[in-house]
C-alpha positions as CSV (number, residue, x, y, z in Angstrom):
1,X,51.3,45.3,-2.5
2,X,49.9,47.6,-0.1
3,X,46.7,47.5,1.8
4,X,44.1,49.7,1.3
5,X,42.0,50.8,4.0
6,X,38.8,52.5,2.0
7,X,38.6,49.7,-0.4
8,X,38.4,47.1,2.3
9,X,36.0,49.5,4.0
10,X,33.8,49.5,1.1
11,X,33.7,45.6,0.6
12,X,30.6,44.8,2.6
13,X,32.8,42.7,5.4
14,X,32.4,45.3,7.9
15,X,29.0,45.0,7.8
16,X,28.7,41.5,7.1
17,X,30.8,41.5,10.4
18,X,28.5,43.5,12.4
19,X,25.6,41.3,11.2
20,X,27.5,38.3,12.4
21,X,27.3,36.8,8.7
22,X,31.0,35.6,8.9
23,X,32.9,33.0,10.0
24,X,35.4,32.4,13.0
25,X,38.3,33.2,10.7
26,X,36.8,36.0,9.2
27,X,35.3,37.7,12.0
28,X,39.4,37.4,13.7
29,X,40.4,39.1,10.1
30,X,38.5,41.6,10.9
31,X,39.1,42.6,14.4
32,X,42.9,42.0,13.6
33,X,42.4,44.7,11.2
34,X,40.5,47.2,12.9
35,X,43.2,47.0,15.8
36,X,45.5,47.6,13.2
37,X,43.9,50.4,10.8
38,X,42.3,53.6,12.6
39,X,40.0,53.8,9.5
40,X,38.6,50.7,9.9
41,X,38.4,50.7,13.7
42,X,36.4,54.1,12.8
43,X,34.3,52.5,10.3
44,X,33.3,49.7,12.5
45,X,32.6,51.3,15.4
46,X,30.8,53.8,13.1
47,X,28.5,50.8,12.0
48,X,28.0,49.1,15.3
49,X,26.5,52.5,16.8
50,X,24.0,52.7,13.6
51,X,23.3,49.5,14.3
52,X,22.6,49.4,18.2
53,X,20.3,52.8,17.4
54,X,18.5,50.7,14.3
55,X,17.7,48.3,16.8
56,X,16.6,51.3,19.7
57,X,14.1,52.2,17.6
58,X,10.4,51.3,18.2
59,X,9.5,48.3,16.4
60,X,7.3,48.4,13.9
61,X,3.9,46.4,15.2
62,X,2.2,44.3,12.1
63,X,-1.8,44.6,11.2
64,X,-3.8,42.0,13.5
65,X,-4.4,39.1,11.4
66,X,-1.2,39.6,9.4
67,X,0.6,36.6,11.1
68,X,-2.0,34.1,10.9
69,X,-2.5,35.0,7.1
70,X,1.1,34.5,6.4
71,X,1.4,31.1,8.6
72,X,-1.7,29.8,6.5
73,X,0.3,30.8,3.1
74,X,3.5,29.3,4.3
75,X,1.7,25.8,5.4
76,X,0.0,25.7,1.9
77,X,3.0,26.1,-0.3
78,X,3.6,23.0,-1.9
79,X,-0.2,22.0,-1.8
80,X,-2.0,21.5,-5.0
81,X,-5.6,23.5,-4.0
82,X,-8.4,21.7,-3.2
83,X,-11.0,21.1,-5.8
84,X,-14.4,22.9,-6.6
85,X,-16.8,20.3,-5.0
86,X,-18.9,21.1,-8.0
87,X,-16.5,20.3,-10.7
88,X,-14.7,16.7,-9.0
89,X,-12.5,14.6,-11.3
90,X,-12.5,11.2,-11.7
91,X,-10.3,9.3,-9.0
92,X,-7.4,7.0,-10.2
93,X,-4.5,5.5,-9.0
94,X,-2.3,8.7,-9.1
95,X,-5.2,10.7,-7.3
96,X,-3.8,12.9,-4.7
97,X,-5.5,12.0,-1.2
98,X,-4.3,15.1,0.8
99,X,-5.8,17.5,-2.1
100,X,-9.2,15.2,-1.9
101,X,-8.9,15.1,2.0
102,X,-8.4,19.1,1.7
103,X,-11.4,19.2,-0.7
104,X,-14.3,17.7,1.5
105,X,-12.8,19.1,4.8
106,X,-16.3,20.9,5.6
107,X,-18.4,17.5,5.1
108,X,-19.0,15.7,8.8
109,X,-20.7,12.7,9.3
110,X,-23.0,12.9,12.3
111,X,-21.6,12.1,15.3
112,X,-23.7,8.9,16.3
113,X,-24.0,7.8,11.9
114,X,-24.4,3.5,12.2
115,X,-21.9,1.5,10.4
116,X,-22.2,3.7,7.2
117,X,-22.6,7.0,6.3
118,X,-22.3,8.4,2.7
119,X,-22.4,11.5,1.6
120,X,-23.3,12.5,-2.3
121,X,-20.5,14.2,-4.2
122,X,-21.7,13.7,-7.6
123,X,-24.5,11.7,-9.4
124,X,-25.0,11.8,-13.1
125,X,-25.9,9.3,-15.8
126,X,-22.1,8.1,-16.2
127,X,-20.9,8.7,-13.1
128,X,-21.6,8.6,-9.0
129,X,-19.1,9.7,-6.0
130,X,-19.9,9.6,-2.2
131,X,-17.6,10.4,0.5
132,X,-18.2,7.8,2.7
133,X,-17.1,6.6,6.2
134,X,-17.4,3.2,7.7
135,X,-17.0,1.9,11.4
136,X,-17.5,-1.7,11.4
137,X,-17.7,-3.5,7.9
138,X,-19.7,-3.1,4.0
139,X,-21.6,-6.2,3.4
140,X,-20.7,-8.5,0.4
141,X,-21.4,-7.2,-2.9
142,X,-20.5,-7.4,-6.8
143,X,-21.8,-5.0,-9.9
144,X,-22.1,-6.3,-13.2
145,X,-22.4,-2.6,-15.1
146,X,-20.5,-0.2,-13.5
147,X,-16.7,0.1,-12.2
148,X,-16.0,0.9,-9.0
149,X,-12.8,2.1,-7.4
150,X,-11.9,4.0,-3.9
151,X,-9.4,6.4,-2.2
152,X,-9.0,5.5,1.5
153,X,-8.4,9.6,3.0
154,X,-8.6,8.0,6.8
155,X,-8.3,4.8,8.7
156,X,-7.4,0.9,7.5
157,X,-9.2,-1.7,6.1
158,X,-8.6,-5.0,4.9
159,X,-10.9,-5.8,0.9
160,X,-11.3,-9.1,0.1
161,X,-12.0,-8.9,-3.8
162,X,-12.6,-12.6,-5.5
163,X,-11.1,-14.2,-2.3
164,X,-7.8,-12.2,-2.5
165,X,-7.4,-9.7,0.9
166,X,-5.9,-6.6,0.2
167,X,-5.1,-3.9,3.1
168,X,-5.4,-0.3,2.4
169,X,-4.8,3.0,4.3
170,X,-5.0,6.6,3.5
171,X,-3.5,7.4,0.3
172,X,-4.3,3.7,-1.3
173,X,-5.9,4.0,-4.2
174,X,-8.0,0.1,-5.3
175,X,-10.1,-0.5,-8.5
176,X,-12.5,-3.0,-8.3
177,X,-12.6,-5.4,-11.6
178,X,-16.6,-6.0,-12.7
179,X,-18.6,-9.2,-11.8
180,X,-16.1,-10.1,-8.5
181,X,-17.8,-10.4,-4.8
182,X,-16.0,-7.7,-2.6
183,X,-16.3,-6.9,1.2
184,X,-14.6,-4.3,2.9
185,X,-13.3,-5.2,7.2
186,X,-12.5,-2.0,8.9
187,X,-9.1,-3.0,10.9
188,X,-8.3,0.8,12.1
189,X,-9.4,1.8,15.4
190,X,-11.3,4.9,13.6
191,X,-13.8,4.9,10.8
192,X,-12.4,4.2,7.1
193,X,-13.0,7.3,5.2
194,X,-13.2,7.2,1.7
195,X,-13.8,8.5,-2.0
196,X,-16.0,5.9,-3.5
197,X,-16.5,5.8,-7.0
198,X,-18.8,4.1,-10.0
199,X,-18.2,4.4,-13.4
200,X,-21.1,2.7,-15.8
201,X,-19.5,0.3,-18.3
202,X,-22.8,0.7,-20.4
């Protein structure tokens, strides 16, 4: 069977050539050929020039602001968003600690806060959540009518819950059963931040 010149002209590998889209194989096809055929030596040369004047031509300059818009877009794909602070859920053991992390970005301790600082997230009849950060240690404590649980967002700590010693970091989720002493020993070289959350039983 012959070869024909226009139809391998008009089968995009020229141009995929030109754009150095094709292989080492390919890319000697295609030379082999254009040595070979005037039209495509024509063709080729044809697109390189409209190519190399493409390129000559003043480049088009993008809004200001465009670029960082489009780098914040491209970091948060993937993210679930953050929540409205004044609509939290409930925290739980599949709680997403980046997305809460994300959420309470704009809420800073003070710089010289003691051992604890807490900040109020939500406070109803049923339910209470602080964001909370701890340097050193929380003192031994136990609750008889409400159920609380944490998210550790930053820093390690060890929990010793009913004698048992436990270490968290960011991401760990821990529920706390009712009625059993707990302490909480910072072991990070930073402050523990946390979601801390109480759920009334009654």
């Amino acid at each position: 069977m012959k070869f024909n010149e226009q139809e391998y002209i008009h089968s995009g590998q020229l141009e995929q050539y030109c754009l150095g889209l094709l292989d080492t194989s390919e890319a000697q096809e295609v030379e082999q050929l254009a040595n070979e055929y005037p039209a495509i030596r024509e063709e080729l040369d044809r697109l390189t020039m409209a190519l190399a004047h493409y390129s000559a031509d003043e480049p088009v300059m993008p809004r200001t602001g465009l670029k960082n818009r489009v780098m914040v877009a491209l970091s948060q794909l993937g993210e679930a968003p953050a929540f409205d602070l004044d609509n939290l859920p409930l925290i739980n053991a599949l709680s997403d600690a980046d997305q809460w992390q994300r959420s309470v970005a704009t809420i800073e301790p003070p710089a010289d806060f003691g051992n604890v600082f807490g900040h109020v997230l939500r406070q109803n009849e049923g339910v209470e959540q602080f964001l909370v950060w701890v340097r050193h240690s929380i003192n031994p404590e136990d609750h008889h009518d409400e159920r609380e649980s944490f998210l550790i967002l930053e820093g390690r700590c060890e929990c010793s819950i009913g004698g048992e010693r436990i270490q968290l970091s960011a991401g760990d989720y821990l529920d706390v059963p009712l009625d059993l002493e707990h302490t909480v020993r910072v072991i990070s070289n930073t402050p523990v931040k946390a979601i801390i959350q109480r759920l009334k039983t009654a």
